[in-house]
PyMOL Python script that loads the backbone (N, CA, C, O; Angstrom):
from pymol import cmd

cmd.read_pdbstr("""\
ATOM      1  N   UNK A   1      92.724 141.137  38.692  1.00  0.00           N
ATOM      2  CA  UNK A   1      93.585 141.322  37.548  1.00  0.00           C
ATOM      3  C   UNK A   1      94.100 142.753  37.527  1.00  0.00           C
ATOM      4  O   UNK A   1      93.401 143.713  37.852  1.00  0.00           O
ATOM      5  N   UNK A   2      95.482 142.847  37.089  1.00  0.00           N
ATOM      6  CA  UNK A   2      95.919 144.067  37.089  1.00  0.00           C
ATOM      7  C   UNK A   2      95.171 145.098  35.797  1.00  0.00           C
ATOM      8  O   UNK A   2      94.609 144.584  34.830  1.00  0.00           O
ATOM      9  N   UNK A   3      95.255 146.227  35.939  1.00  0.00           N
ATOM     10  CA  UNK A   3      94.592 147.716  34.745  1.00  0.00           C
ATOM     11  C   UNK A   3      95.116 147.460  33.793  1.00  0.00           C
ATOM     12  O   UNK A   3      94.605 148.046  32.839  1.00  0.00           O
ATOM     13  N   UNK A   4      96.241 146.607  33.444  1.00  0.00           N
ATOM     14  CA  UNK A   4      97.588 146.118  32.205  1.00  0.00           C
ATOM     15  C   UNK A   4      96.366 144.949  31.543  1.00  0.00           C
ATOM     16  O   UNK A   4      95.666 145.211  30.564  1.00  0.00           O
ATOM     17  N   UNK A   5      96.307 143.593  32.347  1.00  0.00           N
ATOM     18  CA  UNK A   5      96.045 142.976  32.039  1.00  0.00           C
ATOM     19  C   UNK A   5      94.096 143.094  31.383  1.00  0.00           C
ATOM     20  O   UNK A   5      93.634 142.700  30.312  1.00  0.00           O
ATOM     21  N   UNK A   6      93.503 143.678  32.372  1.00  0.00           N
ATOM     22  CA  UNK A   6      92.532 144.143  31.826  1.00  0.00           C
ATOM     23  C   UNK A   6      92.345 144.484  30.345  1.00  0.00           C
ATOM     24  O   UNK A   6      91.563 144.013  29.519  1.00  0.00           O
ATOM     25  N   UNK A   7      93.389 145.545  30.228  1.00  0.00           N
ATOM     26  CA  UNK A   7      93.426 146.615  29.267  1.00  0.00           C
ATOM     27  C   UNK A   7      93.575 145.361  27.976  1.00  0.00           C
ATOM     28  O   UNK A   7      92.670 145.149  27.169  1.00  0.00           O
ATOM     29  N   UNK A   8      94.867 144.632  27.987  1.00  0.00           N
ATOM     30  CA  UNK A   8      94.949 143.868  27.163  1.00  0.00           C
ATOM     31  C   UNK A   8      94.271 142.911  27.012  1.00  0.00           C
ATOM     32  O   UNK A   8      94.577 142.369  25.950  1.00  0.00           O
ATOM     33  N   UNK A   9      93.016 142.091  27.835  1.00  0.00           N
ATOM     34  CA  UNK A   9      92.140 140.849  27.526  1.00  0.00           C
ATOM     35  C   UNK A   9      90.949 141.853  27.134  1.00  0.00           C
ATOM     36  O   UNK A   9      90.067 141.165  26.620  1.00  0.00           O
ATOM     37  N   UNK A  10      90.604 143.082  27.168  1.00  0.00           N
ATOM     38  CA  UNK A  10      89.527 143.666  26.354  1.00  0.00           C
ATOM     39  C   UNK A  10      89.820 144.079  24.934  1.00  0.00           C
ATOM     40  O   UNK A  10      89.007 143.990  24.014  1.00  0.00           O
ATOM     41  N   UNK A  11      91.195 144.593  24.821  1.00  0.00           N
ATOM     42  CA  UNK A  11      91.730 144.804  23.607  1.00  0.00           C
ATOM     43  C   UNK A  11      91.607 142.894  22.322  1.00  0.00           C
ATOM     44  O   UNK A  11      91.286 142.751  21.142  1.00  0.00           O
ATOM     45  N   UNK A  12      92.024 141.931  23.344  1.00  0.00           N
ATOM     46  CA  UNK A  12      92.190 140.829  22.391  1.00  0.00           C
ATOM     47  C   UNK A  12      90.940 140.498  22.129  1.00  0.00           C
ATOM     48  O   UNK A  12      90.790 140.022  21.004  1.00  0.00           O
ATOM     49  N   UNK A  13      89.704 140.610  22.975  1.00  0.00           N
ATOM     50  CA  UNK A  13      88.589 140.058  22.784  1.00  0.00           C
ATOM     51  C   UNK A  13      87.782 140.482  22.066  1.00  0.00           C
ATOM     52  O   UNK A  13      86.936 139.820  21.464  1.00  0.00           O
ATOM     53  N   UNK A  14      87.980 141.952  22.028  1.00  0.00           N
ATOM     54  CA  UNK A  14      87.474 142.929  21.060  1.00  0.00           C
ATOM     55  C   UNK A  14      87.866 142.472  19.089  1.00  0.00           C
ATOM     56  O   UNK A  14      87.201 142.462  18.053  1.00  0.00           O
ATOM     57  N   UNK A  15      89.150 142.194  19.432  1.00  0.00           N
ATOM     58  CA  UNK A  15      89.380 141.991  18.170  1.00  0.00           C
ATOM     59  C   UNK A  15      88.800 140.310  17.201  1.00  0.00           C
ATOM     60  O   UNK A  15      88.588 140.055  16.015  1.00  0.00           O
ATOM     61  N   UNK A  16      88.736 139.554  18.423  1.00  0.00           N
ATOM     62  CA  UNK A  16      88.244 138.437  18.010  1.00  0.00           C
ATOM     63  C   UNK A  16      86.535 138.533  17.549  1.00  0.00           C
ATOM     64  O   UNK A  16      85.946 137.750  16.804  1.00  0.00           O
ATOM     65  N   UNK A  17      86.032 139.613  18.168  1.00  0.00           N
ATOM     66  CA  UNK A  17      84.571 139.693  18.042  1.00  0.00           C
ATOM     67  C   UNK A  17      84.787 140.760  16.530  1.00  0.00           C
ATOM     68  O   UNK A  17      84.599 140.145  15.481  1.00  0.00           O
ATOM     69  N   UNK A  18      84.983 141.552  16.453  1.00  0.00           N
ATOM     70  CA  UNK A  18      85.485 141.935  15.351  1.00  0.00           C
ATOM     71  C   UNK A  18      85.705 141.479  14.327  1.00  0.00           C
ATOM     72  O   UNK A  18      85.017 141.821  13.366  1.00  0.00           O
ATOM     73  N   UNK A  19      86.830 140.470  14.172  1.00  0.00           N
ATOM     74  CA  UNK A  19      86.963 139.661  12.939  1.00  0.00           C
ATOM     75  C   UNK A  19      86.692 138.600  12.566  1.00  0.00           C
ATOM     76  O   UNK A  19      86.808 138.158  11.423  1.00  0.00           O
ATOM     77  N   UNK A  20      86.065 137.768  14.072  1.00  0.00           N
ATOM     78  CA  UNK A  20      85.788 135.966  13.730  1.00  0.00           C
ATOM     79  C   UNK A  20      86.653 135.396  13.110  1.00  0.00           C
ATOM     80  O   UNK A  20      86.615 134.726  12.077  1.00  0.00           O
ATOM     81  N   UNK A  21      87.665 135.760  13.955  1.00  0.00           N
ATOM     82  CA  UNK A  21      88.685 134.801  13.363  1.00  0.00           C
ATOM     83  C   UNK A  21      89.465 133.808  13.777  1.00  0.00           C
ATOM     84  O   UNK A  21      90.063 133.862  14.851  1.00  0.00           O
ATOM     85  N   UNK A  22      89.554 132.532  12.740  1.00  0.00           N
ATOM     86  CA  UNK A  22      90.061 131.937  14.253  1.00  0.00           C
ATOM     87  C   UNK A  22      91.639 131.756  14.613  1.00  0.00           C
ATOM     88  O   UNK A  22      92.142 131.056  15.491  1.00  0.00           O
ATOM     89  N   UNK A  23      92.253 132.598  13.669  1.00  0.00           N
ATOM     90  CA  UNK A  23      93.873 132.197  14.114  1.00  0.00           C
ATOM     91  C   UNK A  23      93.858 133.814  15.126  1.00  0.00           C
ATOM     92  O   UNK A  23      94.894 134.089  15.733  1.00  0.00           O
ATOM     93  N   UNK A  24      92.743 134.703  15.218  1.00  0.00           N
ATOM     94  CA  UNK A  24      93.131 135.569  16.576  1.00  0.00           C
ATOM     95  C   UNK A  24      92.727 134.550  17.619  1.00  0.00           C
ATOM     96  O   UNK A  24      93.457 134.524  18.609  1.00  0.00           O
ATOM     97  N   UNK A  25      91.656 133.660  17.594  1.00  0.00           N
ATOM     98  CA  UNK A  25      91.550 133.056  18.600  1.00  0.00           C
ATOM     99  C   UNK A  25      92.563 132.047  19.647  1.00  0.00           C
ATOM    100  O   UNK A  25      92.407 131.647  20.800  1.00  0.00           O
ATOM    101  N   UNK A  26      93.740 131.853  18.554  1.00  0.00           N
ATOM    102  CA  UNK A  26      94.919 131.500  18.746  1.00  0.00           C
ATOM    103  C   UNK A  26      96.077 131.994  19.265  1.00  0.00           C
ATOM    104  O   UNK A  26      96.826 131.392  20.035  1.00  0.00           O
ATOM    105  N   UNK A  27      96.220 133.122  18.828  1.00  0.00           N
ATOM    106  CA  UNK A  27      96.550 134.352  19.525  1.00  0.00           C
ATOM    107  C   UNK A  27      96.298 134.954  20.990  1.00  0.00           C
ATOM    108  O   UNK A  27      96.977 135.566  21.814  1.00  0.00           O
ATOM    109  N   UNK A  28      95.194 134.552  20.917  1.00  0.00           N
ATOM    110  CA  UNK A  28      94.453 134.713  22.270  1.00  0.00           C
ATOM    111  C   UNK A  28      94.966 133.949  23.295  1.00  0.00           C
ATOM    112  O   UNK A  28      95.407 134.386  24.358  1.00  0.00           O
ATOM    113  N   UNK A  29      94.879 132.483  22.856  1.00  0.00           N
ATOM    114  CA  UNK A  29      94.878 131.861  23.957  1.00  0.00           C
ATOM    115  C   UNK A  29      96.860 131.671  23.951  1.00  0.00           C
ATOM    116  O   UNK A  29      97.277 130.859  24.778  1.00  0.00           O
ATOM    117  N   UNK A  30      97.738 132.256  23.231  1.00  0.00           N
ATOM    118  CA  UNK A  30      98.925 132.331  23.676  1.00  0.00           C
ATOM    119  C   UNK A  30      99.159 133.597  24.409  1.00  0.00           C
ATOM    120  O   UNK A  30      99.987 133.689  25.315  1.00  0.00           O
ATOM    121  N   UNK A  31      98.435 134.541  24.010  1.00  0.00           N
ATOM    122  CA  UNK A  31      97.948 135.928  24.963  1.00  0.00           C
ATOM    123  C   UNK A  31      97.467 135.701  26.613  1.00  0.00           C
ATOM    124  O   UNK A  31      97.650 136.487  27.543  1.00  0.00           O
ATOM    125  N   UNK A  32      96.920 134.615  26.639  1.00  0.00           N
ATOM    126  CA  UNK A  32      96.394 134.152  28.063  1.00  0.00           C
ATOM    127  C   UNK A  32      97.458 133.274  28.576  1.00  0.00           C
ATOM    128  O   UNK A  32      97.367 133.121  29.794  1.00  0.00           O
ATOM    129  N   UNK A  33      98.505 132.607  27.989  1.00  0.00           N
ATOM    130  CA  UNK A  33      99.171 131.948  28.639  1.00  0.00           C
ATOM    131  C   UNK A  33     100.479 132.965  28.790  1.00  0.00           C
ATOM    132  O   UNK A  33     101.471 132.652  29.448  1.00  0.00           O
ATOM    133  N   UNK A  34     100.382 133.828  28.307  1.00  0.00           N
ATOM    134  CA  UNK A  34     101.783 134.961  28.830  1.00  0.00           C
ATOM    135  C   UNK A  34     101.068 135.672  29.952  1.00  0.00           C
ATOM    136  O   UNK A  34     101.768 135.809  30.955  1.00  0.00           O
ATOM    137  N   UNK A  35      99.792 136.179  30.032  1.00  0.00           N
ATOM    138  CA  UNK A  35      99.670 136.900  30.726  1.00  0.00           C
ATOM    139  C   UNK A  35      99.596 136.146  32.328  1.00  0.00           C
ATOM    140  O   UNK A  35      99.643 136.669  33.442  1.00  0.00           O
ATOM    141  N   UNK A  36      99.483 134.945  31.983  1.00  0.00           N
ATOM    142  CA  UNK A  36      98.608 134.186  33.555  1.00  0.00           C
ATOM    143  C   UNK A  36     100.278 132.930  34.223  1.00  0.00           C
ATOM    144  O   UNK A  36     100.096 131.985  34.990  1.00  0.00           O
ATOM    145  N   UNK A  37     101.470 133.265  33.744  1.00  0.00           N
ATOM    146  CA  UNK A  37     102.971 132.831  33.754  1.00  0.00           C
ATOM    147  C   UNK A  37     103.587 133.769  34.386  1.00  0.00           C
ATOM    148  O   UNK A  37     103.433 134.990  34.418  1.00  0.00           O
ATOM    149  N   UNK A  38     104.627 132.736  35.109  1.00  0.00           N
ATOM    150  CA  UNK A  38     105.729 133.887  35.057  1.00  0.00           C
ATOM    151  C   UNK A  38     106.528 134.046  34.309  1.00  0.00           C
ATOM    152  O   UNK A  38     106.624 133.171  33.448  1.00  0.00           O
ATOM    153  N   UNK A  39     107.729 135.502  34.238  1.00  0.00           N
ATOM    154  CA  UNK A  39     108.136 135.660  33.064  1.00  0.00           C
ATOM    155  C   UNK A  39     108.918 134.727  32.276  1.00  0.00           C
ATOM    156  O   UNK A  39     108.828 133.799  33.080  1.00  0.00           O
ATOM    157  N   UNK A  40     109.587 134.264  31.372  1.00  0.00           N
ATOM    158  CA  UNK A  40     110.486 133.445  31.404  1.00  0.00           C
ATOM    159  C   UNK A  40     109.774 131.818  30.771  1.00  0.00           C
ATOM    160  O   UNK A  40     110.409 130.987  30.122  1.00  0.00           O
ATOM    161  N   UNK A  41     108.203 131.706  31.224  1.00  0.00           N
ATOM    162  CA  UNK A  41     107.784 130.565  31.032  1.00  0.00           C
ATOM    163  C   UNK A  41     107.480 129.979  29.808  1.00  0.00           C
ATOM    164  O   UNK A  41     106.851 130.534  28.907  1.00  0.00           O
ATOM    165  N   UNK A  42     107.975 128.749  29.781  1.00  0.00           N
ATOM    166  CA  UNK A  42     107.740 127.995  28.020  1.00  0.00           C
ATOM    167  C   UNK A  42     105.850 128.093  28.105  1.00  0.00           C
ATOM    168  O   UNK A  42     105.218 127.510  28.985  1.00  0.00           O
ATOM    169  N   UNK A  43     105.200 128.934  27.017  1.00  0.00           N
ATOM    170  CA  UNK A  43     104.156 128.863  26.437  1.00  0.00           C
ATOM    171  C   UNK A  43     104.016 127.369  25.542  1.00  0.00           C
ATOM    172  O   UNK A  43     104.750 126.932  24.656  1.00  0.00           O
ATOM    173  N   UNK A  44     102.888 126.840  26.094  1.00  0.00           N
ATOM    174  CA  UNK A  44     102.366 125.598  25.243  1.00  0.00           C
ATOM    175  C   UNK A  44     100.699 125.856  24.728  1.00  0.00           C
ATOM    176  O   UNK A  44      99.694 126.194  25.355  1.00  0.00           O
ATOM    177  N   UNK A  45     100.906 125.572  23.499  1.00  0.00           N
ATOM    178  CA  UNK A  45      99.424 125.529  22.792  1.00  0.00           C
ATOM    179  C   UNK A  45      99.145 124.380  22.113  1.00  0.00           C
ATOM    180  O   UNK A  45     100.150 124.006  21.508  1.00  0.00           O
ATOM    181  N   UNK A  46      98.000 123.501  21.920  1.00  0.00           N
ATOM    182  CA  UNK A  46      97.631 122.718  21.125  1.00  0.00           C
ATOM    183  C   UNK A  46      96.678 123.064  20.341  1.00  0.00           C
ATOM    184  O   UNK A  46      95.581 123.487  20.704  1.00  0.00           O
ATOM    185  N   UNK A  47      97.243 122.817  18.639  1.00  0.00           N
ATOM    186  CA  UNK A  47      95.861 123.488  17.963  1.00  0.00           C
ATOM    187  C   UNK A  47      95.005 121.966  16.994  1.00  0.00           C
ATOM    188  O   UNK A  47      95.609 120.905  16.837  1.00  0.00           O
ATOM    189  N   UNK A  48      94.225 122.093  16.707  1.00  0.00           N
ATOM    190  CA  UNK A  48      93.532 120.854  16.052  1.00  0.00           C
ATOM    191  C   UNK A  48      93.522 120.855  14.473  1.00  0.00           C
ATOM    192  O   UNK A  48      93.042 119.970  13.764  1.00  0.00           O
ATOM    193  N   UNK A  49      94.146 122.023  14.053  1.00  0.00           N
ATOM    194  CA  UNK A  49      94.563 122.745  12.659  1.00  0.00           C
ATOM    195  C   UNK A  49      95.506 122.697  12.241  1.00  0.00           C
ATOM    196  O   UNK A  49      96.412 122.333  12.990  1.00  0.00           O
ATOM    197  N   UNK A  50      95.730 122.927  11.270  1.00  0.00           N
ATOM    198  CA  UNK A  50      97.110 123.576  10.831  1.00  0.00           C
ATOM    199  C   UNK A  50      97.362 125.108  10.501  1.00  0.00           C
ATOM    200  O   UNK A  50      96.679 125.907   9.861  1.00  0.00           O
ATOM    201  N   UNK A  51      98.617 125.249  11.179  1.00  0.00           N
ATOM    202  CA  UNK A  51      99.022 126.432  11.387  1.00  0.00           C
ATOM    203  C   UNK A  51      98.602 127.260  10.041  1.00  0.00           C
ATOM    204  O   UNK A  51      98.957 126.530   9.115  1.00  0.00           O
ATOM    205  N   UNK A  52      98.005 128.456   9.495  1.00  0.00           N
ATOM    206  CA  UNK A  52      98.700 129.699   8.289  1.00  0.00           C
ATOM    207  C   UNK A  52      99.576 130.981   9.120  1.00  0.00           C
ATOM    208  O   UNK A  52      99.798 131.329  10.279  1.00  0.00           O
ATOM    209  N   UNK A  53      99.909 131.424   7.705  1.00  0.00           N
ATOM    210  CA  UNK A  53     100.821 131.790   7.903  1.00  0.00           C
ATOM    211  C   UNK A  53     100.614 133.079   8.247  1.00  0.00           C
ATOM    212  O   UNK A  53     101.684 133.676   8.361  1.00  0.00           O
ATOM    213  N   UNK A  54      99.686 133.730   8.452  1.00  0.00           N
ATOM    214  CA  UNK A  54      99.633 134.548   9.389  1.00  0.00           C
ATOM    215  C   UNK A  54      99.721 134.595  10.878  1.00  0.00           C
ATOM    216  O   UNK A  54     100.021 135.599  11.524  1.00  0.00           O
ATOM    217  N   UNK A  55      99.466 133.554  11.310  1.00  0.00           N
ATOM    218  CA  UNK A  55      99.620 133.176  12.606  1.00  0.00           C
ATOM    219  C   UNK A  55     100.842 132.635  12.743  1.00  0.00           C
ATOM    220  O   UNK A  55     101.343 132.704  13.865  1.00  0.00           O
ATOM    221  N   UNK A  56     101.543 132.030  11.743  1.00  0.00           N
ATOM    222  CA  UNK A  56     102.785 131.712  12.181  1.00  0.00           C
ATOM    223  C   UNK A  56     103.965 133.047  12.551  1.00  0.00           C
ATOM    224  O   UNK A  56     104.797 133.194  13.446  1.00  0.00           O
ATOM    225  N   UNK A  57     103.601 133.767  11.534  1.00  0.00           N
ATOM    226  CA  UNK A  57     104.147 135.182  11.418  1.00  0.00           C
ATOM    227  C   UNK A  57     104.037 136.014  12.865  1.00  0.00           C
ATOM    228  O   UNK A  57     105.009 136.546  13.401  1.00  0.00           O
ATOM    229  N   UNK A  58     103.033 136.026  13.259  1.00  0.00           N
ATOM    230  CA  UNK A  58     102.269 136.750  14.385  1.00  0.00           C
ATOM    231  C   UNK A  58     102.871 136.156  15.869  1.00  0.00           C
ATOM    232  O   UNK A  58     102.876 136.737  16.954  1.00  0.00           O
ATOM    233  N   UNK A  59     103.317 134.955  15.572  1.00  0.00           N
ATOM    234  CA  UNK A  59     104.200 134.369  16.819  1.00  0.00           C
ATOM    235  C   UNK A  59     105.143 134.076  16.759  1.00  0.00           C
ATOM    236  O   UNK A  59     105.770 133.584  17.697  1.00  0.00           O
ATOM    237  N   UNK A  60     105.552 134.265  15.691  1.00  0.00           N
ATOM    238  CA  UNK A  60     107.454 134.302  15.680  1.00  0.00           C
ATOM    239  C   UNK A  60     107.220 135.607  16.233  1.00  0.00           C
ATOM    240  O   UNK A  60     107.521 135.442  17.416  1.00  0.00           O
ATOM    241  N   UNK A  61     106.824 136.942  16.081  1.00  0.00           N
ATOM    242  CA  UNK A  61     106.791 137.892  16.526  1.00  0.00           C
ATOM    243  C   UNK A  61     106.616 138.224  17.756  1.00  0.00           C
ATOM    244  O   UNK A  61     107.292 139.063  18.351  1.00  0.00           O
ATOM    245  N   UNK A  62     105.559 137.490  18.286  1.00  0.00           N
ATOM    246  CA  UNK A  62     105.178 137.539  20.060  1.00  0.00           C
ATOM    247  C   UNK A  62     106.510 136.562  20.790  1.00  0.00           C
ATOM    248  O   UNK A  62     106.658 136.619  22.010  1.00  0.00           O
ATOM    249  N   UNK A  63     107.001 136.096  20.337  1.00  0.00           N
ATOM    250  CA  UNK A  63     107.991 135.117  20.700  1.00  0.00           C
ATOM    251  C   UNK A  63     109.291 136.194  21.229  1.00  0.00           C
ATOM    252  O   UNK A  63     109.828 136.309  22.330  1.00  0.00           O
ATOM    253  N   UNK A  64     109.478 136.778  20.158  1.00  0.00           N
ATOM    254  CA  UNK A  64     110.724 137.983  20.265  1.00  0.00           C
ATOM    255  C   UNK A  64     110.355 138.560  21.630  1.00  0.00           C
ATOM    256  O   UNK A  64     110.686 138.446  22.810  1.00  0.00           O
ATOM    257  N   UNK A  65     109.312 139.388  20.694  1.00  0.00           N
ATOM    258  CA  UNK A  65     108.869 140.850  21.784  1.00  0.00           C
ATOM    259  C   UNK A  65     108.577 140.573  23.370  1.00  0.00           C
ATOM    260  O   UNK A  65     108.897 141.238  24.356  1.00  0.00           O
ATOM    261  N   UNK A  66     107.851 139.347  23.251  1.00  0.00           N
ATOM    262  CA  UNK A  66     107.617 139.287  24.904  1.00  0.00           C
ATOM    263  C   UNK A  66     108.943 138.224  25.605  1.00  0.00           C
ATOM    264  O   UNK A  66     108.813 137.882  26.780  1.00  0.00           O
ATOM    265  N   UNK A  67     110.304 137.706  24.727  1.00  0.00           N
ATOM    266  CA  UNK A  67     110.997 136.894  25.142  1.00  0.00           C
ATOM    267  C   UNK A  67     110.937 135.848  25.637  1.00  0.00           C
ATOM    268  O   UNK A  67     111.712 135.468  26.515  1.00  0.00           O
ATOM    269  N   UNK A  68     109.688 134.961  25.006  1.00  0.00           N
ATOM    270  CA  UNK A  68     109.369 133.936  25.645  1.00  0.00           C
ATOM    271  C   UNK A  68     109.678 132.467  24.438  1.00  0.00           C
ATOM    272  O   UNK A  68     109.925 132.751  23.266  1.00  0.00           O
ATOM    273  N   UNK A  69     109.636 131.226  24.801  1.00  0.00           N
ATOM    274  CA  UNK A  69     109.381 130.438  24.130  1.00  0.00           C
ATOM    275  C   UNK A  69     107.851 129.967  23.924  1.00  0.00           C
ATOM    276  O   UNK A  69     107.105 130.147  24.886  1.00  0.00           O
ATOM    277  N   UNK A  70     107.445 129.524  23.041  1.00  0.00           N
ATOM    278  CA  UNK A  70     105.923 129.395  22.281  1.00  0.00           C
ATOM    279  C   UNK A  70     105.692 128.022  21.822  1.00  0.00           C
ATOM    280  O   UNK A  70     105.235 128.057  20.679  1.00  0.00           O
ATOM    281  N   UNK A  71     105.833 126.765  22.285  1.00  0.00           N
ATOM    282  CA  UNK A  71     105.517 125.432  21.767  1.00  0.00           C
ATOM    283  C   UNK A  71     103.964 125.174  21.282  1.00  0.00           C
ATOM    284  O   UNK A  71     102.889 125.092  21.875  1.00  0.00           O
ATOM    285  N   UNK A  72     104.335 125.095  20.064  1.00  0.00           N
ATOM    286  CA  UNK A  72     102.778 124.702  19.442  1.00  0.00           C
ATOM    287  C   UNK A  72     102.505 123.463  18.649  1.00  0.00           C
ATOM    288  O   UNK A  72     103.218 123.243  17.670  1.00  0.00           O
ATOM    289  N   UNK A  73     101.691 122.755  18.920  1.00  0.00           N
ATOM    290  CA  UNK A  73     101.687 121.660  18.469  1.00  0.00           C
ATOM    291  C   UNK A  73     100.711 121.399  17.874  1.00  0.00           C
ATOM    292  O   UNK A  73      99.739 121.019  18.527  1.00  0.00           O
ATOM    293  N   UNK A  74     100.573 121.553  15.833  1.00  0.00           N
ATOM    294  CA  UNK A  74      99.287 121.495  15.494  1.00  0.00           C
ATOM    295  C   UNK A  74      99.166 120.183  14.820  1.00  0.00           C
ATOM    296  O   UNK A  74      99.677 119.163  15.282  1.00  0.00           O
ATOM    297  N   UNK A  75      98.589 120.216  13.893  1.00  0.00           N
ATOM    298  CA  UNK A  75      97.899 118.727  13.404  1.00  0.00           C
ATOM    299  C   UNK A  75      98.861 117.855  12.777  1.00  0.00           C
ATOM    300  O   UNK A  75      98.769 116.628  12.822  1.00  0.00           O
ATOM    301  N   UNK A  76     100.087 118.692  12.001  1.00  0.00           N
ATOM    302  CA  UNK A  76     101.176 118.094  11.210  1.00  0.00           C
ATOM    303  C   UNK A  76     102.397 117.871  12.259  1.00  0.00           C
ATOM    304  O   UNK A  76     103.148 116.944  11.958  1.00  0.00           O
ATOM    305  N   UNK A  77     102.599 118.338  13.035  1.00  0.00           N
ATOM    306  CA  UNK A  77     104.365 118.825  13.679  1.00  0.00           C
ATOM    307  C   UNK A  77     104.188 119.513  14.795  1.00  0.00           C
ATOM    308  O   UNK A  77     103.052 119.853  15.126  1.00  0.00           O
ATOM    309  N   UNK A  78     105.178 119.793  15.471  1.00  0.00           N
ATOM    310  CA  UNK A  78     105.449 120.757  16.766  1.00  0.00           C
ATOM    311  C   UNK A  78     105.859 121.895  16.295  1.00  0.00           C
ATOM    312  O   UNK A  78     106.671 121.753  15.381  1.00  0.00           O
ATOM    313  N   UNK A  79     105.560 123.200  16.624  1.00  0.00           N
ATOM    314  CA  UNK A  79     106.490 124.752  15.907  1.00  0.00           C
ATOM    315  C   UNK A  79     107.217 124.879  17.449  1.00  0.00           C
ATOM    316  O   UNK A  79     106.550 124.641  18.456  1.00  0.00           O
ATOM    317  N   UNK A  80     108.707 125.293  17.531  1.00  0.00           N
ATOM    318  CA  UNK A  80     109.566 125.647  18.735  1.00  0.00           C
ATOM    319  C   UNK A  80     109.798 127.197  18.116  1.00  0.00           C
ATOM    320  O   UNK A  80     110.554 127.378  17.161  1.00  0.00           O
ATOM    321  N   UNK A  81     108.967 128.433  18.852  1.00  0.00           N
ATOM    322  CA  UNK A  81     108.842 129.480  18.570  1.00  0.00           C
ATOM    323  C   UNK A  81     110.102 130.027  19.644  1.00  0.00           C
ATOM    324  O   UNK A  81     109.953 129.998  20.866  1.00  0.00           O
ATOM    325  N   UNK A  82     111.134 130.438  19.091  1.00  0.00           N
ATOM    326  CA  UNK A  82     112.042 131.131  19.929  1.00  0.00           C
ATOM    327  C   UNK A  82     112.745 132.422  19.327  1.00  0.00           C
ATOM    328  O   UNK A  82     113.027 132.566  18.138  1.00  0.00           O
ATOM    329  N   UNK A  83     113.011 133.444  20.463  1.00  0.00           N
ATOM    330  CA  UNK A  83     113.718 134.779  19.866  1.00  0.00           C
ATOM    331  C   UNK A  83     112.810 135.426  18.336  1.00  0.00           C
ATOM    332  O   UNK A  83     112.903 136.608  18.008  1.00  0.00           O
ATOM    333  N   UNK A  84     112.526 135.082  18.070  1.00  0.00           N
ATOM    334  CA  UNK A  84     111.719 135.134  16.723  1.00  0.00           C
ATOM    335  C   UNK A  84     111.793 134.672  15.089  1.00  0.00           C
ATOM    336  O   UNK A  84     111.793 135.341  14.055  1.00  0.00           O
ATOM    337  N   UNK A  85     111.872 132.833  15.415  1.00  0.00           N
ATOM    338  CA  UNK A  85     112.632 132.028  14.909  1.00  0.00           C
ATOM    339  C   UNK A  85     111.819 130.880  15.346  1.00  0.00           C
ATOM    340  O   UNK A  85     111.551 130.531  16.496  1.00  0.00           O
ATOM    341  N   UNK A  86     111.306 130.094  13.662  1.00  0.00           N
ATOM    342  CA  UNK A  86     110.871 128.704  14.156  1.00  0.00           C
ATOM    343  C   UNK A  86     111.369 127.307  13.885  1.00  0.00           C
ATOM    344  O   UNK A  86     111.958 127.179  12.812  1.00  0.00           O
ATOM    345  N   UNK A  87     111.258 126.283  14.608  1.00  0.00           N
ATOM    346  CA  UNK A  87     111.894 125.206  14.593  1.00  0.00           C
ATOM    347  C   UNK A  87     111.584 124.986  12.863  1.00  0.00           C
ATOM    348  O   UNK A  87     112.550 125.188  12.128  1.00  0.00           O
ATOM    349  N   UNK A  88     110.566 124.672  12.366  1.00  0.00           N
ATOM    350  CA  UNK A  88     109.701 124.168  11.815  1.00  0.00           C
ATOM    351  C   UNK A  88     110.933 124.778  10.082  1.00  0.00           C
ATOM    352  O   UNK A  88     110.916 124.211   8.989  1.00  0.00           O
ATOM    353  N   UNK A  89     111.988 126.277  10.545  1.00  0.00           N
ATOM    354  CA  UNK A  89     112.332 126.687   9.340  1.00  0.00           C
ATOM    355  C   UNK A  89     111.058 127.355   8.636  1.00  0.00           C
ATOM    356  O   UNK A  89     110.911 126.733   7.584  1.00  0.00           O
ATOM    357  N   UNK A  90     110.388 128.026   8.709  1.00  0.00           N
ATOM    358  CA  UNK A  90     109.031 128.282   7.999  1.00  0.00           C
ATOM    359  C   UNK A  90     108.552 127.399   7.036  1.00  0.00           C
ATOM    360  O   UNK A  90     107.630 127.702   6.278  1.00  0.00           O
ATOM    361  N   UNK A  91     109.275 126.038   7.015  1.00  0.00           N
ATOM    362  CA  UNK A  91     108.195 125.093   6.341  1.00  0.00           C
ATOM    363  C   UNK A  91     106.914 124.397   7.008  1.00  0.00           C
ATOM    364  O   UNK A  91     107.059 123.295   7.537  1.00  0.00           O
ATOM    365  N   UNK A  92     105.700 125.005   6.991  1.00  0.00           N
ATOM    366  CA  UNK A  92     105.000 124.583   8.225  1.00  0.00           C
ATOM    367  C   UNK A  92     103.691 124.095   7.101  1.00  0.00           C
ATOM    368  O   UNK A  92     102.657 123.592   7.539  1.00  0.00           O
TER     369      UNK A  92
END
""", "prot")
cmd.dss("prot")
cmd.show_as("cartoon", "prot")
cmd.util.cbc("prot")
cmd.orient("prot")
């Protein structure tokens, strides 16, 4: 693994041990699917929850910044996370 990627799977893991939380844990694992893609690649997550809105917030955001698309598919609906903008309209 590259000193980048390192840097950033100790930084995310840290924070999950930290807060027990589980929408970082969510985070995480869209954190692992950017880092382990090439650029450009549609991110897919399945969650067994329903989305809050902190996490929804948190990936409209990662969506922008890293320019990727983010398909998440939780217990109610699909979210199409693009540019930093969700299908869903923030009714989630």
């Amino acid at each position: 693994m590259e000193l980048d990627k390192v840097f950033a799977w100790s930084s995310l893991l840290g924070a999950c041990r930290i807060h027990q939380n589980l929408e970082l844990r969510e985070i995480l694992a869209i954190a692992f699917g950017i880092l382990n893609t090439a650029p450009g690649t549609t991110v897919r997550v399945v969650k067994n929850l329903r989305v809050c809105n902190d996490w929804h917030v948190a990936t409209k955001y990662i969506s922008k910044i890293m320019e990727r698309e983010i398909i998440v598919r939780d217990v109610r609906r699909f979210h199409h996370f693009k540019e930093g903008t969700c299908s869903c309209g923030d009714y989630w």
